[in-house]
TORRO-759473 format. One record per residue: x, y, z of N, C-alpha, C in turn; residue in three letters. Coordinates in steps of 0.05 Angstrom, whole numbers, padded with zeros to 5 digits, always signed. Each point is the difference from the previous one (the first is absolute). Example, Ala and Ser with C-alpha at 12.3 -4.5 7.8 and 13.67 -1.06 7.14 Angstrom:
2
+00264-00114+00156-00018+00024+00000+00018+00024+00000ALA-00007+00021-00014+00016+00024+00001-00015+00022+00014SER
***
This chain:
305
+00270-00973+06271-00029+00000-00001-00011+00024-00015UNK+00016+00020-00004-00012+00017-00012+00009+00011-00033UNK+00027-00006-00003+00004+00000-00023+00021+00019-00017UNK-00002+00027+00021+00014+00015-00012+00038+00009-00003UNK+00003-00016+00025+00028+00003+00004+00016-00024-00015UNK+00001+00003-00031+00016-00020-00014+00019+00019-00015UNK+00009-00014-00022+00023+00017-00020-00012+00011-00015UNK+00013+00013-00017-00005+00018-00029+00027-00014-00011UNK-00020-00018-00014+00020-00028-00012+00011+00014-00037UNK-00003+00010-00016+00019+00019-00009+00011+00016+00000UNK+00010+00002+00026+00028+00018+00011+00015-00019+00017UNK-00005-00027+00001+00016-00013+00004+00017-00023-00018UNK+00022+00001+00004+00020-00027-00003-00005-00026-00005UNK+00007-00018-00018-00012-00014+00003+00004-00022+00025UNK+00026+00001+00008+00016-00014+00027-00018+00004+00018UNK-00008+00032+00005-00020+00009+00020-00018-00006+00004UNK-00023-00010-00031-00021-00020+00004-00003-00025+00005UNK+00023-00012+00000-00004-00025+00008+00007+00002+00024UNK+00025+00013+00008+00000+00004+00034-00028+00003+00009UNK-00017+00012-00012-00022+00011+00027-00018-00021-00008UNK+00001-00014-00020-00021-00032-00004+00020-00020+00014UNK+00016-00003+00016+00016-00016+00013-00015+00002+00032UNK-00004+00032+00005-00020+00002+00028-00032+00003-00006UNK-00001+00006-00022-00030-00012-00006-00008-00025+00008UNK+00015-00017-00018-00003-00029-00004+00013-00016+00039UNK+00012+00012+00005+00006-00005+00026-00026+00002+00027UNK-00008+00028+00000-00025+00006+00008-00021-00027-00005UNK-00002-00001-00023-00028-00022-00002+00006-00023+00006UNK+00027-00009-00004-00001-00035+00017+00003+00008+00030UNK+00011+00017+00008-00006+00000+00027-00026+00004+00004UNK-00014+00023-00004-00032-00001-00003-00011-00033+00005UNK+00013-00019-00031-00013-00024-00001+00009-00023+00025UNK+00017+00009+00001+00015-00021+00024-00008+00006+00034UNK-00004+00020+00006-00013+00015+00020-00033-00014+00007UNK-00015+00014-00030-00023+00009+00003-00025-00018-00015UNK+00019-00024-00028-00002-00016-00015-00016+00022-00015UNK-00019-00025-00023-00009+00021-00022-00014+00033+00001UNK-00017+00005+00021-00012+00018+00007+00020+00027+00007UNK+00027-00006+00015+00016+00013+00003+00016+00011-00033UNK+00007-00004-00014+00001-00003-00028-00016+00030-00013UNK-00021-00005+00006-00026+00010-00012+00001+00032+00010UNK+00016+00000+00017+00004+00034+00022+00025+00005-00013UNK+00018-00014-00016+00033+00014-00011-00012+00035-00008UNK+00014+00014+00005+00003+00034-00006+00028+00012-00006UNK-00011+00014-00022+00038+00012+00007-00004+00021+00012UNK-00014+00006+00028+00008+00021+00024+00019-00018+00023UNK-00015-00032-00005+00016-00020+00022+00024+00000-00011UNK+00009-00002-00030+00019+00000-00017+00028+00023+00012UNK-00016+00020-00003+00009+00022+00007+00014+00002+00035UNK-00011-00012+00017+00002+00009+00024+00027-00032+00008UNK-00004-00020-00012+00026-00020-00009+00019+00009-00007UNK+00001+00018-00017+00028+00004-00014+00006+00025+00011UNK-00016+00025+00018+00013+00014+00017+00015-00005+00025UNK-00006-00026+00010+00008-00018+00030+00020-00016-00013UNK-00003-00012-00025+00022-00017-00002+00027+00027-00005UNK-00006+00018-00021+00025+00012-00005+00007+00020+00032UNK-00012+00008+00018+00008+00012+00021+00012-00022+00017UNK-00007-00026+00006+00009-00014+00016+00021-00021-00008UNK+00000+00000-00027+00013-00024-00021+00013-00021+00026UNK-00033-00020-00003-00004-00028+00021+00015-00018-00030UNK+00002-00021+00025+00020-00028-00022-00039-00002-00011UNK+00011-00009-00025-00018-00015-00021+00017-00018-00030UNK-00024-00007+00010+00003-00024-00021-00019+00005-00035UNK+00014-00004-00017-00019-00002-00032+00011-00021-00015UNK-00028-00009-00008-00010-00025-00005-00007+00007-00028UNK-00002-00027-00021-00010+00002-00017-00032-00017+00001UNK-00016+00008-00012-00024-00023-00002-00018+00013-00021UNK-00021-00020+00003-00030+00011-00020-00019-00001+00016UNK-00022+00007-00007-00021+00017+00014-00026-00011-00023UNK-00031-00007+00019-00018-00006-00013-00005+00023-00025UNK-00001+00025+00011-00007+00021-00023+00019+00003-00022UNK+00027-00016+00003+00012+00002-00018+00021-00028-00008UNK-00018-00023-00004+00018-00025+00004+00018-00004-00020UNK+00013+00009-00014+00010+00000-00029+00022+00019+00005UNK+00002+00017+00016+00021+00017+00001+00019-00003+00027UNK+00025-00001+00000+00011-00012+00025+00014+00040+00005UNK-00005+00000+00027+00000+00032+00010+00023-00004+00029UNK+00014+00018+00004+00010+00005+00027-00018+00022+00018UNK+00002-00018+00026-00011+00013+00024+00006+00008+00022UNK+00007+00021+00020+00016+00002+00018-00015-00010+00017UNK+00020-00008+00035-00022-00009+00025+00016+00011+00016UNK-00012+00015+00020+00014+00007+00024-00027+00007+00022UNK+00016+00011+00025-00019-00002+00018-00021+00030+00009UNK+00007+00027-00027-00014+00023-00010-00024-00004-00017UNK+00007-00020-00019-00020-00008-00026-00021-00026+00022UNK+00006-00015+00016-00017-00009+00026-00015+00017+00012UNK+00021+00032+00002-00026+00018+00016-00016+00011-00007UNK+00011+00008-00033-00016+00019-00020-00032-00020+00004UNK+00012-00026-00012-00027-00024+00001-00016+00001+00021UNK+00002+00009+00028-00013-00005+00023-00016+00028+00000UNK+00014+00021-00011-00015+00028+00001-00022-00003-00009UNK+00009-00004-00030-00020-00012-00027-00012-00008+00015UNK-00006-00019+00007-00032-00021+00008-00015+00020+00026UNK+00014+00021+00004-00013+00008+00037-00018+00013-00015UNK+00019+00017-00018-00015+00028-00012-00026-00015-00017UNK+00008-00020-00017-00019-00008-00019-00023-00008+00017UNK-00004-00014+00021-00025-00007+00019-00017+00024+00014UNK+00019+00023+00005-00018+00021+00009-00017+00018-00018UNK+00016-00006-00024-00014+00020-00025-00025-00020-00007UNK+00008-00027+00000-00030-00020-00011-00021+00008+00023UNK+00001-00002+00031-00002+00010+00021-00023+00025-00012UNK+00017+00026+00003-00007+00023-00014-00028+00002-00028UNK+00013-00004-00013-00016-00018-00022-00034-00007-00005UNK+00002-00024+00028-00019-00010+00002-00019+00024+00017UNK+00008+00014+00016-00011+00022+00022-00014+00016-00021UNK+00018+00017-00026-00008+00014-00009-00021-00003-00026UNK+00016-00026-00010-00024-00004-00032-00014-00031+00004UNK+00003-00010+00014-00009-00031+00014+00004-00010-00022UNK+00031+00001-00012+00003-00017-00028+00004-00031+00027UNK-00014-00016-00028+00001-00027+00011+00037-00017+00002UNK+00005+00007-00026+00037-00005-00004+00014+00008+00033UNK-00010+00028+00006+00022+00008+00024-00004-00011+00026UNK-00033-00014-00010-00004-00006+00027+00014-00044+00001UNK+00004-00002-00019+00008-00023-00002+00031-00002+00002UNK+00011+00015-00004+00025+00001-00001+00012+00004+00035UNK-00016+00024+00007+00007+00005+00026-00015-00032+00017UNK-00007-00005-00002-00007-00037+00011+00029-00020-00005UNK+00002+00000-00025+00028-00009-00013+00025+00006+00017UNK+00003+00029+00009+00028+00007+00006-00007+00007+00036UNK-00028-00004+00009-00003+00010+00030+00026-00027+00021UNK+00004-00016-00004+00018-00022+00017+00033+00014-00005UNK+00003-00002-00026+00027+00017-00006+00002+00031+00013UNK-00017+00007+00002+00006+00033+00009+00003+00004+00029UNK-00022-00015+00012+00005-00007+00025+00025-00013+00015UNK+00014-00011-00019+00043-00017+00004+00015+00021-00011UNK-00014+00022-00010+00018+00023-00006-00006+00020+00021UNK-00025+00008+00008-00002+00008+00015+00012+00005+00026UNK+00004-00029+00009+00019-00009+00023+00032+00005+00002UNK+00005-00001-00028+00028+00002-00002+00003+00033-00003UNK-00012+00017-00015+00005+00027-00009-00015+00016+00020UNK-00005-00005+00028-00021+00022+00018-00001+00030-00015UNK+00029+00011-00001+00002+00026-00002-00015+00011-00037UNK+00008-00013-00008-00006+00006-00036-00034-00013+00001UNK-00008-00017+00011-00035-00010+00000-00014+00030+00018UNK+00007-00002+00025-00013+00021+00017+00007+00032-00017UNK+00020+00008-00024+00002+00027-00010-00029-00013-00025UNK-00002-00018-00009-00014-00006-00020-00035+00004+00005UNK-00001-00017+00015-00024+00002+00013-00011+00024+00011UNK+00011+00020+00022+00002+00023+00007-00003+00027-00027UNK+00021-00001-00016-00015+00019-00018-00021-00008-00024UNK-00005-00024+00004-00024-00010-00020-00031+00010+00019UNK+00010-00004+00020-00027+00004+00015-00004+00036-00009UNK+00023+00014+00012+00004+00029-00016-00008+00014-00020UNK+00005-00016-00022-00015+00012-00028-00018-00013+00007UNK-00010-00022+00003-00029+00004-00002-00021+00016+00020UNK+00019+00008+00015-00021+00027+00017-00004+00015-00017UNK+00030+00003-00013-00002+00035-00011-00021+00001-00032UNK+00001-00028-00006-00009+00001-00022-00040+00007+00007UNK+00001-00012+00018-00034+00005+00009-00004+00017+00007UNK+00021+00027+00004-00009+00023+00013+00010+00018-00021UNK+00012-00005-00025+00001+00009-00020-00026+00003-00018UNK-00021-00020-00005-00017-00017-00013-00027+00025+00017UNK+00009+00004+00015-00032+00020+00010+00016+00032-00005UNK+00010+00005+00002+00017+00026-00014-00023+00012-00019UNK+00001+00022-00002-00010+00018-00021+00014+00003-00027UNK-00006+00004-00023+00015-00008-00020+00020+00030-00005UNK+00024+00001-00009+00016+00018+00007-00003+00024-00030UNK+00000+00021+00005-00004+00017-00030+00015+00029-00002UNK+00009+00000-00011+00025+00025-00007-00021+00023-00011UNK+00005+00022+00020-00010+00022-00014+00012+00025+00002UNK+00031+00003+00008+00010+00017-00015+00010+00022+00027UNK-00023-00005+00016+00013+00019+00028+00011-00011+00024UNK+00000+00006+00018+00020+00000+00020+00000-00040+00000UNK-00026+00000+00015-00006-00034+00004+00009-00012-00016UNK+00004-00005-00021+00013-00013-00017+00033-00015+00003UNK+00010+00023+00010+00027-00013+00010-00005-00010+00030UNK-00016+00002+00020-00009-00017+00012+00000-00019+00008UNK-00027+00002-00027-00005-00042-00007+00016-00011-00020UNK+00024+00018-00017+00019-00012+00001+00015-00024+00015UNK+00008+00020+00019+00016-00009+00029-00018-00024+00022UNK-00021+00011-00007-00020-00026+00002+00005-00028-00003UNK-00010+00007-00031+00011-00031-00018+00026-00008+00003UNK+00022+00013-00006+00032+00000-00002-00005-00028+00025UNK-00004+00015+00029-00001-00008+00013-00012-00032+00003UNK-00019+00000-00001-00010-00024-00002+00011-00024-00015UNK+00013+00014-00023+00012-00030-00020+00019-00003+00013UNK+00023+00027+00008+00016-00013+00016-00001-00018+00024UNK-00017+00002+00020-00021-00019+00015+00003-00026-00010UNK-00006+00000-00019-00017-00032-00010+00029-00010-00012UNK+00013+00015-00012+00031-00009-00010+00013-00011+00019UNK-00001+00010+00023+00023-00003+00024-00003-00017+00012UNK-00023-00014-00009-00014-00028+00014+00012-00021-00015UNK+00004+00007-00020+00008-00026-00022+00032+00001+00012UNK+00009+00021-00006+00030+00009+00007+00003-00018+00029UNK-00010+00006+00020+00004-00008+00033+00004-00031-00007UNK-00021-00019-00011+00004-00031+00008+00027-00010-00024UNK+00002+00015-00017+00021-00008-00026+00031+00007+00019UNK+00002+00026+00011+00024-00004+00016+00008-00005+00015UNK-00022-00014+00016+00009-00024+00018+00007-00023-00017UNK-00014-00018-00021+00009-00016-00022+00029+00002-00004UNK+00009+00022-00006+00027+00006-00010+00016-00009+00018UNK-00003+00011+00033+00018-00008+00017-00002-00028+00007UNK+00011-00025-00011+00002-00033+00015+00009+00015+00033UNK+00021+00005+00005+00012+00001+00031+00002+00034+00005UNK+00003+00006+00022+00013+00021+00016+00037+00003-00011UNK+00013+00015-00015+00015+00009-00001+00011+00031-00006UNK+00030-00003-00006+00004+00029-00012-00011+00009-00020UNK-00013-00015-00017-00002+00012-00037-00045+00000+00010UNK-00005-00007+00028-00036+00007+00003-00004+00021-00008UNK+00005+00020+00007-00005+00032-00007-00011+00005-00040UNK+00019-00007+00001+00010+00004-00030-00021-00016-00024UNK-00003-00027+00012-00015-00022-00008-00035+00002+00002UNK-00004+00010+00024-00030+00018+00001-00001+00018-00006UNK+00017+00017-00008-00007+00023-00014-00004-00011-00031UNK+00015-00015-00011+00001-00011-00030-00030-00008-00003UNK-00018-00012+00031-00016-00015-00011-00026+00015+00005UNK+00003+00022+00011-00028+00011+00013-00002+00023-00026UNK+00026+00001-00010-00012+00029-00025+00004-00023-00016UNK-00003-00025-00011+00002-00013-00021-00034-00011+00000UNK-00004-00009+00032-00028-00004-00004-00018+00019+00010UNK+00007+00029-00006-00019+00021-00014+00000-00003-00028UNK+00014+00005-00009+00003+00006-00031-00015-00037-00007UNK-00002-00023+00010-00016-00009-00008-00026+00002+00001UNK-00003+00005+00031-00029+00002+00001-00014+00028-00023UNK+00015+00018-00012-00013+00021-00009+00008-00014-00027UNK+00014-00012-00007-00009-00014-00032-00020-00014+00004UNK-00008-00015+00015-00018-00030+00001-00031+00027-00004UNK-00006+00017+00012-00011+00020+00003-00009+00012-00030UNK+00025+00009-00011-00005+00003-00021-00015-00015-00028UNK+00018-00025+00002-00005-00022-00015-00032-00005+00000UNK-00015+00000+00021-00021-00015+00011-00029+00029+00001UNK+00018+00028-00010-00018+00027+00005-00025-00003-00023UNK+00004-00008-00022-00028-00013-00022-00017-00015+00023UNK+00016-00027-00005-00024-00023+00014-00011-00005+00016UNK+00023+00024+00024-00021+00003+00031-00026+00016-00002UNK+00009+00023-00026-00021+00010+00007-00034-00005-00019UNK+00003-00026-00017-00019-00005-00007-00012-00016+00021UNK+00024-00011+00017-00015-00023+00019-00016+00010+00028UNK+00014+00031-00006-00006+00015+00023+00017-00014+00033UNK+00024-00006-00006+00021-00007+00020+00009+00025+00004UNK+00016-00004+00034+00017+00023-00006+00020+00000-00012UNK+00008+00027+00002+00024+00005-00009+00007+00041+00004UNK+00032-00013+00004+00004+00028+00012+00012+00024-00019UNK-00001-00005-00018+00001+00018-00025-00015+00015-00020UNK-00028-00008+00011-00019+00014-00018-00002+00033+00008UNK+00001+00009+00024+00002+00011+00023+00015+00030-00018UNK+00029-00008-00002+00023+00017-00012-00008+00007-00027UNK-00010-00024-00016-00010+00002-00030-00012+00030-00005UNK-00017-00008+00013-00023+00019+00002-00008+00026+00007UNK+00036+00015+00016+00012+00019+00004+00010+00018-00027UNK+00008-00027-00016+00012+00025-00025-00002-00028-00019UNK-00010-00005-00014-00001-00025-00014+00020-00003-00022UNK+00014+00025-00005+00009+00018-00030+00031-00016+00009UNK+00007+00003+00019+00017-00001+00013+00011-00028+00025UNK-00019-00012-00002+00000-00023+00023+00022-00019-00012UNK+00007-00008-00019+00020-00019-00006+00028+00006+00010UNK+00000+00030-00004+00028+00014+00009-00001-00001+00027UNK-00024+00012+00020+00004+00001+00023+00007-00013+00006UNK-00010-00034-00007+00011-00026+00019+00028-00011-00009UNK+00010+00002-00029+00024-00001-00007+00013+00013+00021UNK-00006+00030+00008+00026+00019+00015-00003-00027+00022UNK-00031+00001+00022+00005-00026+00020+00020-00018-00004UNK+00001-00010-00020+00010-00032-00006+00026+00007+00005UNK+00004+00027-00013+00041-00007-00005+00005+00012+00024UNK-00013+00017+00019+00005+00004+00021+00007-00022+00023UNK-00019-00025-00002-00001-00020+00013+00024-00017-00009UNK-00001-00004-00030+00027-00012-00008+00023+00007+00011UNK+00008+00032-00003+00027+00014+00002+00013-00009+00035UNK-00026-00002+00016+00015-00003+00033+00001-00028+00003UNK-00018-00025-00022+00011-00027+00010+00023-00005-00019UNK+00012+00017-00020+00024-00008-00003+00021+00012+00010UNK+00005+00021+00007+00012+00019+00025+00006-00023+00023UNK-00015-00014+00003-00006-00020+00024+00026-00024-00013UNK-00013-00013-00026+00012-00021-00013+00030+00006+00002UNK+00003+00025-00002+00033+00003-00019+00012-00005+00026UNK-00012+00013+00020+00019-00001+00034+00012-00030+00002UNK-00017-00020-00004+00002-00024+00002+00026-00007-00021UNK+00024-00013+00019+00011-00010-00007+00009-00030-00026UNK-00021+00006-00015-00003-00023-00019+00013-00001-00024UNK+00019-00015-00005+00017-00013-00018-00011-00015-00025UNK+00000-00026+00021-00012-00020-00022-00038+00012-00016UNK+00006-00007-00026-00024+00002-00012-00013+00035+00004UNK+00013+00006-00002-00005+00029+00009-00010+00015-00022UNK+00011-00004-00028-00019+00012-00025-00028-00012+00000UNK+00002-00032+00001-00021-00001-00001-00030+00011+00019UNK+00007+00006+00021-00019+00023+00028+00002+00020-00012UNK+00016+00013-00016-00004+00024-00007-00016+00007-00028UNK-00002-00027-00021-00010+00006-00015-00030-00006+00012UNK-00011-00012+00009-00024+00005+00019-00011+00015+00016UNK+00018+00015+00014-00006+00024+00011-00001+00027-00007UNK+00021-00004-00025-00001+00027-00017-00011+00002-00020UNK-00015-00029-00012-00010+00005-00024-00014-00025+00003UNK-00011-00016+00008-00013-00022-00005-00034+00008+00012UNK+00009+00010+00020-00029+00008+00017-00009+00025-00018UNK+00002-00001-00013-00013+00024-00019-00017-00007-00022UNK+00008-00030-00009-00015-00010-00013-00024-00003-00006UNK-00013-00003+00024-00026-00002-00003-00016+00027+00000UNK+00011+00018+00006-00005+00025+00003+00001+00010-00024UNK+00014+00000-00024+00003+00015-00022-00016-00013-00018UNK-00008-00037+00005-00026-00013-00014-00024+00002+00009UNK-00006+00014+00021-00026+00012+00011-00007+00024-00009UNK+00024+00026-00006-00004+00025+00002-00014-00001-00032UNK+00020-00025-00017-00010+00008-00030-00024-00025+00000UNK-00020-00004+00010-00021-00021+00001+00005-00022-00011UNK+00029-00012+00010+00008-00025-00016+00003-00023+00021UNK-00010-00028-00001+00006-00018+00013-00019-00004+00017UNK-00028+00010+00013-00009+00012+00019+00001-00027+00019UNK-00007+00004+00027+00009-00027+00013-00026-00013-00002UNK+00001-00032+00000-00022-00012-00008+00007-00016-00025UNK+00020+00018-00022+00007-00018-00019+00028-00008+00014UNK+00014-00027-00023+00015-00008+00006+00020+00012-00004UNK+00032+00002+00029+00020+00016-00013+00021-00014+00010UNK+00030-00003-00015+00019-00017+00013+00025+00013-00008UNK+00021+00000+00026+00016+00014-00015+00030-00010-00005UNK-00005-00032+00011+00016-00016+00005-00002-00029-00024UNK
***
């Protein structure tokens, strides 16, 4: 749903790219077969991503198929199916309904509010089945949006050199990490399908993976929120040292990076294992190094597949 956790597709193989368009293309017929066309319409490579970490930690029997695909009827593609790339699909649709959900609360776009109509019967049969990953979802969505309304009456934050300053540093610091940890909390429950040995490990992968998203999505969105006057939790830091803000949040990022792959490596994973790593070590950066140099901005079209 969000975008950022895909490859950095020249540093990869080409074996490698079609491996990970094997769980791409897997992802969306389950999507389609699940959820029919509308389900389709939610494919991500973060769901991408969270498939091919469960399939290679758990390596379940699966099956790959060859077929074609409406978006591409002319080209015959292999696709994997198992019963991870089923769960990735069920995440996908929870997450995608709360954000249209969200959405509609915050910009009354008409799309989110139609969509969340679209997917309210499906979320509710996910709901039922996933208690623990719906109730982390729901629970820190309600969260940021406290924090974000009690952010929004805040005084605007301003560096002047003496004591206070590191302060409201520690202030702000604070706060994004706040609003990060929220994204982080419902994503690592996502990660964990069951209660086992490798939980630990698997919520940790996903609670610093979904910080480091929520503080890209943050970034990405720091122009347009603030013409729209949305929030956003980065204007805050900007505004501390402006000279300097790209680096600050880089040090964030690879900080956040460095303990969910610390996390990853623990994990016993074999199969497909370059390919997680070229994503974790270099793919999620992507969007980050086409933002820092004003390229791509989101809104236009970007594909990396």
């Amino acid at each position: 749903m969000f975008g950022y956790v895909t490859v950095n597709r020249p540093e990869m193989k080409v074996k490698e790219l079609e491996l990970y368009r094997t769980y791409y293309c897997g992802l969306c017929h389950a999507l389609h077969e699940r959820y029919g066309r509308k389900g389709q319409m939610l494919l991500s490579y973060d769901g991408t991503f969270l498939a091919i970490l469960l399939s290679g930690l758990y390596e379940p029997k699966e099956q790959e198929r060859q077929t074609r695909c409406v978006v591409h009827p002319t080209i015959v593609h292999r696709e994997k199916a198992n019963r991870f790339i089923d769960y990735a699909a069920d995440m996908n649709v929870m997450l995608a309904y709360r954000k249209a959900v969200d959405d509609w609360k915050d910009e009354k776009k008409p799309s989110a509010r139609a969509l969340a109509a679209l997917l309210r019967k499906d979320y509710t049969r996910i709901r039922d089945r996933y208690p623990r990953q719906e109730k982390a979802l729901a629970k820190n969505i309600r969260a940021l949006r406290r924090l974000e309304e009690e952010t929004l009456d805040m005084e605007p934050v301003s560096g002047n050199g003496d004591d206070s300053y590191a302060v409201r540093l520690q202030e702000v610091l604070s706060r994004i990490d706040r609003a990060a940890g929220y994204t982080g909390n419902f994503l690592a429950e996502m990660c964990v399908p069951h209660r086992d040995r490798w939980e630990q490990d698997l919520r940790t992968v996903g609670f610093y993976l979904g910080k480091f998203i929520y503080l890209m999505d943050a970034y990405d969105d720091l122009e347009e929120d603030e013409k729209k006057g949305s929030f956003n939790v980065l204007p805050a830091l900007r505004d501390l040292d402006r000279e300097h803000f790209d680096d600050t949040l880089k040090g964030i990022l690879l900080d956040t990076a460095a303990i969910c792959c610390r996390a990853f490596e623990r994990l016993p994973i074999v199969r497909d294992v370059e390919l997680l790593r070229n994503i974790l070590y270099s793919g999620i950066w992507v969007r980050f190094s086409q933002i820092r140099k004003g390229e791509n901005r989101k809104g236009r079209k970007w594909n990396l597949i």
